[in-house]
C-alpha positions as CSV (number, residue, x, y, z in Angstrom):
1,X,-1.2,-22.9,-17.8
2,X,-0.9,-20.1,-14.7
3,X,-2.9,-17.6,-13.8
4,X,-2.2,-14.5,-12.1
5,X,-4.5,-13.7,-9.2
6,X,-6.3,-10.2,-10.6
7,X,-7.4,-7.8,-8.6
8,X,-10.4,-4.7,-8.8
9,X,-8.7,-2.7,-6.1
10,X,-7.0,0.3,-6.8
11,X,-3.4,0.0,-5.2
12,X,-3.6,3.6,-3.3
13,X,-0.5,4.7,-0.8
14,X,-1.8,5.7,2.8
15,X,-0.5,7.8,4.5
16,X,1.4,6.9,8.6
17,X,-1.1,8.0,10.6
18,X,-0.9,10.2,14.3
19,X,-3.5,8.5,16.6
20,X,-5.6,11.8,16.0
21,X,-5.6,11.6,12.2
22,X,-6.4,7.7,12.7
23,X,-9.9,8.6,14.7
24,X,-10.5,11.3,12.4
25,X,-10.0,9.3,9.1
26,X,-11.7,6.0,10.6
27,X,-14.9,8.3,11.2
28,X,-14.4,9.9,7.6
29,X,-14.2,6.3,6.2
30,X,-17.3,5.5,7.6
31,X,-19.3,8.5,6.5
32,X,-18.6,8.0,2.4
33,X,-20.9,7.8,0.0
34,X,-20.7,4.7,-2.1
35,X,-21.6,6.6,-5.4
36,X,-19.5,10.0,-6.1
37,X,-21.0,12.0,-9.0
38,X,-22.7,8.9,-10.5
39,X,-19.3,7.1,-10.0
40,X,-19.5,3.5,-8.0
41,X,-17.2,3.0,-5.1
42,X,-14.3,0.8,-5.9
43,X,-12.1,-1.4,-2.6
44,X,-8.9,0.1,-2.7
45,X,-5.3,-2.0,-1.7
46,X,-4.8,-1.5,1.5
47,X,-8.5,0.3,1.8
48,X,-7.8,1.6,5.8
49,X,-8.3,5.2,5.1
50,X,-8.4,5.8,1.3
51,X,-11.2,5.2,-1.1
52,X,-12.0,5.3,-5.1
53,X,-15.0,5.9,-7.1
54,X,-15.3,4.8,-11.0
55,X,-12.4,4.4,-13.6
56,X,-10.4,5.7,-14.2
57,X,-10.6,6.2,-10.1
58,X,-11.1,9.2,-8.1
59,X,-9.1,8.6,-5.2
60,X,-9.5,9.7,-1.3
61,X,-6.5,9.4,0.8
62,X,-7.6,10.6,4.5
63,X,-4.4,12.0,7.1
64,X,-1.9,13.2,4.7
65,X,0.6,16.0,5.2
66,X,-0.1,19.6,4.4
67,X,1.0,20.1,0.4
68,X,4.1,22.0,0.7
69,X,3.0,24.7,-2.1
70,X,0.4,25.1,0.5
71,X,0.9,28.7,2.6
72,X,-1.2,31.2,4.4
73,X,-1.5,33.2,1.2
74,X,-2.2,30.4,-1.1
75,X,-5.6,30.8,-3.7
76,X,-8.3,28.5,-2.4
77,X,-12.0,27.1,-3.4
78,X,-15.0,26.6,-0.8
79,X,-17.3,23.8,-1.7
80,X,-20.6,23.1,0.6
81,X,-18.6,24.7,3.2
82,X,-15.2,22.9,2.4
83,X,-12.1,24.7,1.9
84,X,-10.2,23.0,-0.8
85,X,-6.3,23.7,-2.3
86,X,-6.4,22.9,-5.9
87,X,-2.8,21.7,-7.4
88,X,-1.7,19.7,-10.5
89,X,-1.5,16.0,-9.9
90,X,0.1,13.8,-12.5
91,X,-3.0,13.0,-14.9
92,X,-5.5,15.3,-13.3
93,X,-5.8,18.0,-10.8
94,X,-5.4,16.8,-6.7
95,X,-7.5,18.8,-4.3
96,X,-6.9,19.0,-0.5
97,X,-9.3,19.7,2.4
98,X,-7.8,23.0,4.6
99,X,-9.0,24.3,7.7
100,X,-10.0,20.7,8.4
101,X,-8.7,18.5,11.4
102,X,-7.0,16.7,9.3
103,X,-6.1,17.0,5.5
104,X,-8.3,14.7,3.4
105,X,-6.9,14.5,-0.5
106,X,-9.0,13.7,-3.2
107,X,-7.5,13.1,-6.7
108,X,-9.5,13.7,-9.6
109,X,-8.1,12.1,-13.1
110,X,-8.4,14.2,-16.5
């Protein structure tokens, strides 16, 4: 009999990276909690600059691009001083960091 190698770590995609988003997300990364609303931190696959937290996961995906339904005009929500664009996200809602220097994404399941 064979077994499959299993894995705990959430596959997440990460983003390419501009040498400023990669010094702002590796100083991001460093800075997270490792529980999230009484949720434990999970490794993620590849883990450079995204994290998880419980399951099903809340994700973190640090450096992505601006969402396009994004504009000047757009409704937003302020959180301890964080401006955050709320959108549907396929099984949940996915909120991104604005007026940041860079955009941090945080994906929040049902």
């Amino acid at each position: 009999m064979t077994l499959a190698a299993c894995t705990r770590a959430v596959p997440v995609d990460e983003p390419d990276l501009s040498s400023h988003d990669e010094a702002v997300c590796h100083a991001v990364m460093a800075d997270l909690p490792e529980v999230v609303g009484g949720l434990n931190r999970r490794e993620t696959d590849p883990g450079i600059v995204s994290a998880a937290w419980g399951s099903p996961p809340v994700t973190l995906r640090c450096g992505v691009t601006q969402p396009q339904e994004l504009t000047a005009t757009s409704e937003c929500l302020e959180v301890n001083g964080v401006g955050w664009f709320d959108e549907p996200g396929t099984g949940g809602r996915v909120f991104t960091t604005v007026g940041r220097a860079t955009f941090i994404e945080v994906s929040v399941p049902d």
